[in-house]
VOVO-234860 format. One line per field, with one value per residue (C-alpha): residue number from 0; x, y, z. Coordinates in steps of 0.001 Angstrom, whole numbers, always signed. Layout:
<atoms>
nr	[NUM/...]
c1	[X/...]
c2	[Y/...]
c3	[Z/...]
</atoms>
This chain:
<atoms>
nr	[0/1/2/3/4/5/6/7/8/9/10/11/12/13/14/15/16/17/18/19/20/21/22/23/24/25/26/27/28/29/30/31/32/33/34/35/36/37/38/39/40/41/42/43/44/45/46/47/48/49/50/51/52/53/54/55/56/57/58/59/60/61/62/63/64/65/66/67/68/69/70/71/72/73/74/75/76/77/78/79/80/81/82/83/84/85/86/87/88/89/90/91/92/93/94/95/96/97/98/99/100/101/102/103/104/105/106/107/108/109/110/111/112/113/114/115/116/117/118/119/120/121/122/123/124/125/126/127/128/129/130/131/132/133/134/135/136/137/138/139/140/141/142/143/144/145/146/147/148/149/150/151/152/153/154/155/156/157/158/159/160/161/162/163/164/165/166/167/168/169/170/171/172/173/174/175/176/177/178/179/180/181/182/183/184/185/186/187/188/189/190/191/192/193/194/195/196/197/198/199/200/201/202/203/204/205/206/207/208/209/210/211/212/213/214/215/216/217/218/219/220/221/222/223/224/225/226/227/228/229/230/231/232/233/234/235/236/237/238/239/240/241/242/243/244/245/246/247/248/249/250/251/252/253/254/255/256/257/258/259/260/261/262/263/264/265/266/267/268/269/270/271/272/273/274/275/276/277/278/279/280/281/282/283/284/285/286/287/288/289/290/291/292/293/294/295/296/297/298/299/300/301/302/303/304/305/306/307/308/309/310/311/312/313/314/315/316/317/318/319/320/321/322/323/324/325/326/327/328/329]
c1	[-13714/-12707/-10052/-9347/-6964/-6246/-4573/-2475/-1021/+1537/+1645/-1013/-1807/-3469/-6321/-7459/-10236/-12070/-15137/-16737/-20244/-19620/-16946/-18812/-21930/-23177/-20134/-18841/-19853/-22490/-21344/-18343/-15461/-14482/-11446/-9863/-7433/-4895/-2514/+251/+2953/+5352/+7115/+9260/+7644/+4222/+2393/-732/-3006/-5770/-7712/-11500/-13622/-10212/-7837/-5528/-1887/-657/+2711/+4400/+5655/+8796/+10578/+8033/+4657/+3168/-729/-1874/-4982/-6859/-10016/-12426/-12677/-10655/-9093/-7925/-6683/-5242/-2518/-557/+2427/+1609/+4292/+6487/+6617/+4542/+5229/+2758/+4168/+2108/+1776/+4122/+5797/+3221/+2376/+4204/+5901/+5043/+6954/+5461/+8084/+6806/+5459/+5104/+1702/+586/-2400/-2630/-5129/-4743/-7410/-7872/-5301/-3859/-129/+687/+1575/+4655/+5028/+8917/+9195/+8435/+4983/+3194/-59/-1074/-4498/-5985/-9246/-10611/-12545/-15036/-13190/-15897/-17126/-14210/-14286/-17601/-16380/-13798/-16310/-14837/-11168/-9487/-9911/-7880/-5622/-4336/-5725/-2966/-5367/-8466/-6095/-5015/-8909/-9434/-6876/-7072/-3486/-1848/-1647/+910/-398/+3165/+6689/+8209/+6362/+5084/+5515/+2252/+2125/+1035/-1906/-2630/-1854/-4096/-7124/-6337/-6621/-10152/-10726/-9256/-11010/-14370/-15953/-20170/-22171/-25195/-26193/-23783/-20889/-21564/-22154/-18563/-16774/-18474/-17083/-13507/-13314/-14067/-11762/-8851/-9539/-9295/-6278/-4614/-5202/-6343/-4435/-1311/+1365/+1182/+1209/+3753/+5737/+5348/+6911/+9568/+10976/+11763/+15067/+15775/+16668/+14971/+18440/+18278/+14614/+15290/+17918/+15553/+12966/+15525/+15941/+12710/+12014/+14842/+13214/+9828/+11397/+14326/+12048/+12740/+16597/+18605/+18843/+21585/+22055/+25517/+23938/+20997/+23121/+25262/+22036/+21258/+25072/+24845/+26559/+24734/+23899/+21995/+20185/+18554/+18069/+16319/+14692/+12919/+12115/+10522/+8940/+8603/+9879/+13270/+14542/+14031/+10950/+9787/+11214/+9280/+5866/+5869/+7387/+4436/+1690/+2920/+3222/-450/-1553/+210/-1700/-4888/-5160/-3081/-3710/-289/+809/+2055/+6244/+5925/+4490/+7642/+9982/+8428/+9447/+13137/+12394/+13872/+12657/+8802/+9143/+10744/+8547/+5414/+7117/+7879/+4079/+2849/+4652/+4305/+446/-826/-2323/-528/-575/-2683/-5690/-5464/-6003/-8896/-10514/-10957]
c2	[+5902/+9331/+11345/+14305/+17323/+17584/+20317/+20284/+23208/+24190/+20496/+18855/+15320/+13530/+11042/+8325/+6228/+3522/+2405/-925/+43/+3058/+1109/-654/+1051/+1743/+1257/-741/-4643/-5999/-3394/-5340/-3674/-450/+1644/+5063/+6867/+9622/+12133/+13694/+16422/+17177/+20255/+22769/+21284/+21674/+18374/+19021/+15692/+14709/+11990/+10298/+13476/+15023/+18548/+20083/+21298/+19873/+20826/+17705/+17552/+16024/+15668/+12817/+13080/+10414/+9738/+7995/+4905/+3334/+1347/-607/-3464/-5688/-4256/-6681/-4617/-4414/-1498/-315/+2281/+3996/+6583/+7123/+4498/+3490/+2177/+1322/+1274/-500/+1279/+62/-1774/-4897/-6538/-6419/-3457/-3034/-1539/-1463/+430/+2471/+229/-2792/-4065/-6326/-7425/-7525/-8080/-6816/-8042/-3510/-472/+1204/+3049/+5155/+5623/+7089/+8690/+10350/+10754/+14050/+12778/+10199/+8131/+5473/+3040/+1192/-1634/-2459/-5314/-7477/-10704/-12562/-12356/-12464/-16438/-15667/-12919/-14943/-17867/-19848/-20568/-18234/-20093/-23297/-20516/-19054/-20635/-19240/-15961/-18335/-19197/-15660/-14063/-17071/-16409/-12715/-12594/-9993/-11836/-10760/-12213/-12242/-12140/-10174/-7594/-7822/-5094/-3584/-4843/-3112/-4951/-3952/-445/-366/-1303/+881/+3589/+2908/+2604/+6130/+7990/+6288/+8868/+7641/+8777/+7506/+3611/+3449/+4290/+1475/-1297/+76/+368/-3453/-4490/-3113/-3720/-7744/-8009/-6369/-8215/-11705/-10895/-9604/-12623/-15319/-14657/-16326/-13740/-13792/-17477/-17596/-15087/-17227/-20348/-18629/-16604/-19766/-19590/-15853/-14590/-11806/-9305/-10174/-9980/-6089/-5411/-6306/-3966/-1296/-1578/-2002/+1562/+3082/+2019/+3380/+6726/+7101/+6239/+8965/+8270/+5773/+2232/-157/-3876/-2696/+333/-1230/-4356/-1873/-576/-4345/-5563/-8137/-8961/-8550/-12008/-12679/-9736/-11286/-14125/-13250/-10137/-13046/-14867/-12074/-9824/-12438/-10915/-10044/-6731/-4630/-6192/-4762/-1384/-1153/-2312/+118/+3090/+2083/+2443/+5685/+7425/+5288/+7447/+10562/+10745/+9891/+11467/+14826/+14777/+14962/+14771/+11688/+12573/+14493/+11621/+9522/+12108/+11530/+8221/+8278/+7988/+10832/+9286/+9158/+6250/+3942/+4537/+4086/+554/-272/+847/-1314/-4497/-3703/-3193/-4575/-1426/+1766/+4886/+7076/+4699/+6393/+9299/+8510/+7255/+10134]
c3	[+12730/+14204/+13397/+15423/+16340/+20607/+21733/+25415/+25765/+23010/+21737/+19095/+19073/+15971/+17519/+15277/+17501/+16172/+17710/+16725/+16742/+14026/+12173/+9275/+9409/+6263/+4278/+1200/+1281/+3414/+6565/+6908/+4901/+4387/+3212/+4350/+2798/+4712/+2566/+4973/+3832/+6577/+5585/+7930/+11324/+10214/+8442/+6553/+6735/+4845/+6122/+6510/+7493/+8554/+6958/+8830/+9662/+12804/+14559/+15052/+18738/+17381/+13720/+13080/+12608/+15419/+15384/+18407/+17863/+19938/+19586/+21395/+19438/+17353/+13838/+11000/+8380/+4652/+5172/+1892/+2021/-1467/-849/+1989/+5537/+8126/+11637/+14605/+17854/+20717/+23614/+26454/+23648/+24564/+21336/+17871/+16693/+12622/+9797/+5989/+3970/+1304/-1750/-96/+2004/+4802/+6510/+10121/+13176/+16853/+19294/+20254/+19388/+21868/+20421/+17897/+14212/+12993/+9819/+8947/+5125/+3864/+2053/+3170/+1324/+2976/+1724/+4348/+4484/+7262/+7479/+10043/+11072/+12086/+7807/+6377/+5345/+3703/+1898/-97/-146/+2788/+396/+2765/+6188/+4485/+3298/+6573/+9582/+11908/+11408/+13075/+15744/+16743/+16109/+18670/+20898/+21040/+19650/+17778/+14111/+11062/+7471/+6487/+8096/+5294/+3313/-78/-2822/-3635/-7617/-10640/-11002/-7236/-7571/-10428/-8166/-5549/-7886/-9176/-5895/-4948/-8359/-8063/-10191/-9356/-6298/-5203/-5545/-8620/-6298/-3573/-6755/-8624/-5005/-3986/-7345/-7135/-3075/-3943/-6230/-4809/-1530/-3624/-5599/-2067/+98/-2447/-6335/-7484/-6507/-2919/-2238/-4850/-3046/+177/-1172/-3244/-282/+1813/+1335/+1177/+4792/+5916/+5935/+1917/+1941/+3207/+1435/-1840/-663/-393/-3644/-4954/-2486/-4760/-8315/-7340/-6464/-9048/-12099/-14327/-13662/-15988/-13799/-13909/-12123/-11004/-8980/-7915/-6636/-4850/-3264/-1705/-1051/-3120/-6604/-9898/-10512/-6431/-6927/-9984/-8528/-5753/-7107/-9617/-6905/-4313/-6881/-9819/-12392/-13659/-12394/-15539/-16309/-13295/-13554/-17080/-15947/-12873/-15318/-17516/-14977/-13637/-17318/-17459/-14441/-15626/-19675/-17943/-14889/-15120/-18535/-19752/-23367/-24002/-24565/-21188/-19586/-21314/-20642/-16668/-16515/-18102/-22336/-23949/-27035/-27588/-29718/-27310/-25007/-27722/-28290/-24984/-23340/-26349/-25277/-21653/-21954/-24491/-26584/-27364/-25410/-27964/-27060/-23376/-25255/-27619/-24338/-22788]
</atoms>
C-alpha cells in the first residue's frame, strides 16, 4: 500500500496504490489481513491527512477532498466511517458507486480499483481491513462460505460484490475493538500476538456474531428510504451527544412519527432508541476518563449529565462496573 502526494502544476492529487505483491507482506495474521488507518481535517481549502506511512496538507483541487486508488489486484475490504463520510467513485462510473455514512460500516470486494475517494465533512476518520480473499473461509474456520456465498460467486466472477445493501451502524461493542486496535500499546512480537488477537475477533463478530445477521433478517421489511432516514438519525445522536435528545426531535429528523421510529430503530439497531443513545454516551465518556484522562464529571458533563451522580448510576447499569474503577485502573 502506497500513499502519495503528485503534484501537476498548481493542483495536488492524493494517490493511494495498492499493489498485490506488497499488500500483506509481513502484516497482522498469517500475511493475509491487515488494517490502515487515515485521519483527514479539511479546514479553509487546505486538508491535513494522516495516513499509512503518509502526513501532509494537501490543497484540495475542489471543496472536497478526492483521493484517487487504483490497484493491481483484487481488494475485499472491511471499511468503517468512524467520523465523518466516505464515497468511492469508479472511474468512468463502471462498477458500483459506494457511500458509508459516518458511523455505519460495510464490507466490499472489487475484482482491481481504479476511481477515487471522496471525503466532504470537515474531519474525517476512517478504519479500514484489508484482507486476502482467497483465505478468508479459513480464517473464520470455513462458517463464513455457508454464510455469504454470493461473495464466492462474485470473487469467481470477477464482480464487484457489496456484503450488504444497506449499511450497518458500527456498534459499541465494535467500536470498542477498533480502538484496541488503534491504541495497541506493545511493539515487537507482543504487538503482532495482541493485534492477531484483537484483528480475529473483530473480524468474527463483523461477518459471523449475532448482530449483523440479526440486522439482515430484521430489515426485510424496512425500505431502504426508511432505512436512510434511520441512519440520519442515528448520524445526528453520535454527533449531538452532549445535547438533551428527545423522540419528538429525533422523529422529526427521520419523517416519521414517534411511535415508527421506535419501531424500526429496534429493529435496525436492536435496541430501543434511548438505550442506544446511553450505551454510545457511555463508551465515549469510557474513552474520554481513560484515554484523555479526564476527571470523571467532565467526562459526564461531555456527554450531556450535568449531574455526576446520574451519570455514576447510569455508567453502572450501562456497563456493568462504576466509572471510578476506570480510574483505579490506570
Amino acid at each position: 500500500m502506497e500513499l502519495r502526494l503528485i503534484k501537476e502544476g498548481d493542483k495536488q492529487y492524493l494517490h493511494k496504490n495498492i499493489k498485490g505483491e506488497k499488500l500483506f507482506r509481513n502484516v497482522h495474521i498469517r500475511n493475509s489481513v491487515r488494517f490502515e488507518t487515515i485521519e483527514i481535517d479539511l479546514k479553509e481549502g487546505e486538508a491535513t491527512v494522516n495516513g499509512p506511512a503518509f502526513s501532509n496538507k494537501v490543497r484540495p483541487v475542489g471543496k472536497n477532498l478526492e483521493m484517487c486508488v487504483s490497484s493491481n489486484c483484487p481488494v475485499l475490504k472491511l471499511h468503517f466511517s468512524l467520523q465523518g463520510g466516505y464515497r468511492h467513485e469508479p472511474l468512468n462510473n463502471e462498477g458500483l458507486s459506494i457511500h458509508i455514512p459516518e458511523s455505519h460500516c460495510n464490507m466490499y470486494y472489487v475484482p482491481s480499483l481504479k476511481g477515487k475517494d471522496v471525503f466532504s465533512d470537515e474531519k474525517t476518520k476512517i478504519f479500514e481491513i484489508y484482507v486476502a480473499h482467497e483465505s478468508i473461509d479459513h480464517l473464520l474456520y470455513g462458517e463464513f462460505k455457508e454464510r455469504i456465498s454470493e461473495l464466492h460467486d462474485a470473487i469467481d466472477q470477477l464482480k464487484t460484490y457489496v456484503l450488504w445493501e444497506k449499511n450497518k451502524p458500527i456498534s459499541a461493542n465494535i467500536l470498542s475493538k477498533i480502538n484496541e486496535i488503534i491504541k495497541c500499546p506493545y511493539t515487537n512480537k507482543v504487538r503482532k500476538c495482541y493485534l492477531e488477537s484483537k484483528l480475529t475477533a473483530l473480524l468474527i463478530d463483523f461477518l459471523l456474531g449475532k448482530n449483523p445477521s440479526k440486522a439482515m433478517e430484521s430489515e426485510l421489511d424496512i425500505p431502504k428510504a426508511d432505512y436512510q432516514a434511520l441512519e440520519k438519525v442515528e448520524v445526528f445522536i453520535t454527533k449531538n451527544l452532549k445535547k438533551p435528545l428527545n423522540i419528538l426531535d429525533l422523529a422529526k429528523i427521520a419523517g416519521f412519527n414517534a411511535t415508527k421510529l421506535k419501531r424500526d430503530f429496534k429493529k435496525v439497531y436492536g435496541m430501543p432508541v434511548f438505550k442506544y443513545i446511553t450505551t454510545l454516551r457511555m463508551e465515549e465518556a469510557k474513552k474520554m476518563i481513560v484515554e484523555e484522562e479526564l476527571p470523571i464529571a467532565h467526562a459526564a458533563y461531555e456527554v450531556g449529565y450535568a449531574n455526576p451522580q446520574h451519570f455514576t448510576a447510569a455508567f453502572k447499569r450501562t456497563m456493568g462496573y462504576l466509572p471510578s474503577a476506570l480510574k483505579r485502573g490506570n
